[in-house]
C-alpha positions as CSV (number, residue, x, y, z in Angstrom):
1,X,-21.9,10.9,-52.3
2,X,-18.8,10.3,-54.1
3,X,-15.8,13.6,-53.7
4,X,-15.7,15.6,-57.1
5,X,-12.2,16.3,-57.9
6,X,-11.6,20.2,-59.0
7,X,-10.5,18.8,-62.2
8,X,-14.0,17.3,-63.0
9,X,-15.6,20.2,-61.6
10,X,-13.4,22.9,-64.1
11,X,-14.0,21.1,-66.8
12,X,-18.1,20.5,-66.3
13,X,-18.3,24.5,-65.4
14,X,-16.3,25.5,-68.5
15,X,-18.2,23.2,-70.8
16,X,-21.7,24.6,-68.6
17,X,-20.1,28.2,-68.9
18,X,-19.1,28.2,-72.7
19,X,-21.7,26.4,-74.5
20,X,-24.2,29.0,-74.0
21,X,-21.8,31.5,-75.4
22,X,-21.0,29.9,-78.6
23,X,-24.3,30.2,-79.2
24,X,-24.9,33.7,-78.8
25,X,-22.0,33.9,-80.8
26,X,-23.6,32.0,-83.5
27,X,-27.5,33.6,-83.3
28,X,-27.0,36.6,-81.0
29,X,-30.8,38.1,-82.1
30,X,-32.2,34.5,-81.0
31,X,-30.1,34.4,-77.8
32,X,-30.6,37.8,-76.7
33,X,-34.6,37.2,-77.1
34,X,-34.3,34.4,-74.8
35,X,-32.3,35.7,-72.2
36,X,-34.4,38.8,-71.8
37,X,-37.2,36.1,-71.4
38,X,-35.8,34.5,-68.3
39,X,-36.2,36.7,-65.5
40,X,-40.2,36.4,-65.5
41,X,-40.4,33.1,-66.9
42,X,-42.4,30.6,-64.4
43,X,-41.3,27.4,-66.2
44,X,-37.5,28.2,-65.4
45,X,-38.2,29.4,-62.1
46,X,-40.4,25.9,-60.7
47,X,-37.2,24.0,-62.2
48,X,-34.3,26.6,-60.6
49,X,-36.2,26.7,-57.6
50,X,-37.0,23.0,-57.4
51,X,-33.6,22.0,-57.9
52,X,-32.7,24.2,-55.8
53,X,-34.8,23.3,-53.0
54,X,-33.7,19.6,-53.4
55,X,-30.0,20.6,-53.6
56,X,-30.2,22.4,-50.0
57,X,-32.4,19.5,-48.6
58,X,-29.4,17.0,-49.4
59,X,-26.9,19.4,-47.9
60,X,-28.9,19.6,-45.0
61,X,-29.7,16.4,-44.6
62,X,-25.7,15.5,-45.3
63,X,-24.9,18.1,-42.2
64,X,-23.8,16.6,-39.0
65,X,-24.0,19.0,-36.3
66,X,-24.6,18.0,-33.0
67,X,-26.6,21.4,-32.0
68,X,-29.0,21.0,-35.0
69,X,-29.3,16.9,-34.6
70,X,-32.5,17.2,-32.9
71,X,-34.0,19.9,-35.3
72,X,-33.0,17.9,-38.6
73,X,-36.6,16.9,-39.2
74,X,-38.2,20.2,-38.7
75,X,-35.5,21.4,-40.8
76,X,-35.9,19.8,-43.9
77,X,-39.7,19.6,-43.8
78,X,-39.3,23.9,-43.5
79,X,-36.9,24.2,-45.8
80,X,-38.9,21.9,-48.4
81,X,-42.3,23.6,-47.4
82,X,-40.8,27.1,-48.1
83,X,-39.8,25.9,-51.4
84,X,-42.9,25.0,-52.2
85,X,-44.3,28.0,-51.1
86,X,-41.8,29.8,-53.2
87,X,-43.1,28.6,-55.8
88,X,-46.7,29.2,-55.3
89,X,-46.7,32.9,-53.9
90,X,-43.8,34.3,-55.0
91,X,-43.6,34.1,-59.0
92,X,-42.5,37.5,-59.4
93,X,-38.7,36.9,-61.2
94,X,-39.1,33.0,-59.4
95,X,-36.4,32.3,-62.5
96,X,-33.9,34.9,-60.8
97,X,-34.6,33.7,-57.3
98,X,-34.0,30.2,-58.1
99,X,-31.0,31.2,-59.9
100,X,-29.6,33.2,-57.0
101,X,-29.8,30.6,-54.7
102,X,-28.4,28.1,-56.8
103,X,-25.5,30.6,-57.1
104,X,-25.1,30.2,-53.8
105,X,-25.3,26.2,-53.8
106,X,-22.7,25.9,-56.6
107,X,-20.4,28.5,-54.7
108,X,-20.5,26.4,-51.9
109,X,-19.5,23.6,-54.2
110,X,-16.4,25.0,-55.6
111,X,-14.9,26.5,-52.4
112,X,-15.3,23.0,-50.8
113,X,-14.3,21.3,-53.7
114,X,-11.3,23.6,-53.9
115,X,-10.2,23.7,-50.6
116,X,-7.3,20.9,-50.6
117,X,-5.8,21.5,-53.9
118,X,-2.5,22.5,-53.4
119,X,-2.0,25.2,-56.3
120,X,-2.5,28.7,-56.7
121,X,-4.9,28.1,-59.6
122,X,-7.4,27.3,-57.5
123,X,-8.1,31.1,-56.3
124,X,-9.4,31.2,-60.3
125,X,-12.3,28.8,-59.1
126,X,-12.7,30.3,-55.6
127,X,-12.8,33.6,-56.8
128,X,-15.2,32.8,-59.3
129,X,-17.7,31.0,-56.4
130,X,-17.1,34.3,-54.3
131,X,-17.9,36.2,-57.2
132,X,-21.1,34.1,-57.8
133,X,-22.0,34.5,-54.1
134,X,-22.1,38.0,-54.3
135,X,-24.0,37.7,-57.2
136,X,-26.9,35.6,-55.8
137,X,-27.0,37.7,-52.6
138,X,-27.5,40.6,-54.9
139,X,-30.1,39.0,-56.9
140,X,-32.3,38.0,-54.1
141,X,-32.5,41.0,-52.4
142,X,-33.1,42.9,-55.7
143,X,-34.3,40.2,-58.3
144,X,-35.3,43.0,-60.9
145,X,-31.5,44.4,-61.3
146,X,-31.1,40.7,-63.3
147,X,-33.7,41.9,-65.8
148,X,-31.7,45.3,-66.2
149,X,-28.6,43.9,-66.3
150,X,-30.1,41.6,-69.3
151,X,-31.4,44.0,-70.9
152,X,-28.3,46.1,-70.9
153,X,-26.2,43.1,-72.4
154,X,-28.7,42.7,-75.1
155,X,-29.0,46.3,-76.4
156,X,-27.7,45.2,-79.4
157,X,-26.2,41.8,-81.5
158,X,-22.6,43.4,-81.1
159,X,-22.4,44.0,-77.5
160,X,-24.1,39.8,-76.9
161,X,-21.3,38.6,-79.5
162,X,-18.5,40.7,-77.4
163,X,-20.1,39.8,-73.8
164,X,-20.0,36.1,-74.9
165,X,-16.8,36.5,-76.6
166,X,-15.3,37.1,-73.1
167,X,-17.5,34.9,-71.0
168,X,-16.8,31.9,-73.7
169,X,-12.4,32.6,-73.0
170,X,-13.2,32.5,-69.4
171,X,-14.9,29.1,-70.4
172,X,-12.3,28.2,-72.2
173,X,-9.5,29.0,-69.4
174,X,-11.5,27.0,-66.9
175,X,-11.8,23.6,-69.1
176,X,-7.6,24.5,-69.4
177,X,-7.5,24.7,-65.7
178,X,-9.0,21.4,-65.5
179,X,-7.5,19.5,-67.9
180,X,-4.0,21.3,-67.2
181,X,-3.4,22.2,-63.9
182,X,-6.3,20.5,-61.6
């Protein structure tokens, strides 16, 4: 797999990170309705969770420690079964589940990713992933607080338009991180 340099990554998180803004910016009523759909919706949660579950099979699968060598196989075929199984018999918020863990995945990511580049900007992207790991540790222990968090947010068209008037600069600083300073 080829390395992702933390420019790349900035600018593909900002872009992923903005673009849903602008348009809660532009039909706030529409967006809202949406996101307070997303916590119990099945369809999201098979795709979070399968990507998910193939995301963690290739990292585990990329892993090369000696003391797990022998255990690879059972491994992967667990952690593929339970994601499966996720799927099947535990649909209650599956869409937050999915999304916690791949919290988790893209945290991972950006710390790695991270790691060697030799400028204090970086901490903006590591602190983000640590940010997002607390998040998805919160969320899977307590999936439901993603629904009232949600549903605070989208009390009313002025409070989405501010939240994603913030969340969209934060976009915008992290494409200027990765076009500027990565």
């Amino acid at each position: 797999m080829p390395s992702l340099s933390l420019a790349s990554l900035s600018i593909v998180l900002g872009l992923a990170y903005l673009i849903p803004q602008v348009y809660g910016l532009v039909k706030p009523g529409e967006f809202g309705e949406k996101l307070k759909a997303f916590p119990r919706s099945n369809a999201w949660g098979y795709v979070l969770v399968g990507i998910a579950t193939l995301w963690f099979l290739n990292t585990v699968q990329q892993e090369d420690i000696a003391d797990f060598a022998a255990y690879k196989k059972f491994m992967l075929f667990g952690f593929g079964a339970l994601g499966v199984a996720t799927c099947l018999y535990v649909k209650d918020f599956l869409a937050v589940r999915g999304y916690a863990v791949l919290l988790l995945l893209m945290a991972k990511l950006m710390v790695d990713t991270a790691r060697w580049v030799d400028t204090e900007w970086r901490l903006v992207i590591v602190v983000w992933a640590y940010l997002w790991v607390l998040g998805g540790m919160w969320f899977t222990v307590s999936p439901w607080r993603a629904r009232d968090i949600i549903l605070w947010k989208t009390a009313n068209e002025s409070r989405i338009r501010l939240i994603c008037a913030i969340r969209g600069a934060f976009g915008l600083l992290v494409i200027g991180l990765g076009v500027l300073k990565f």
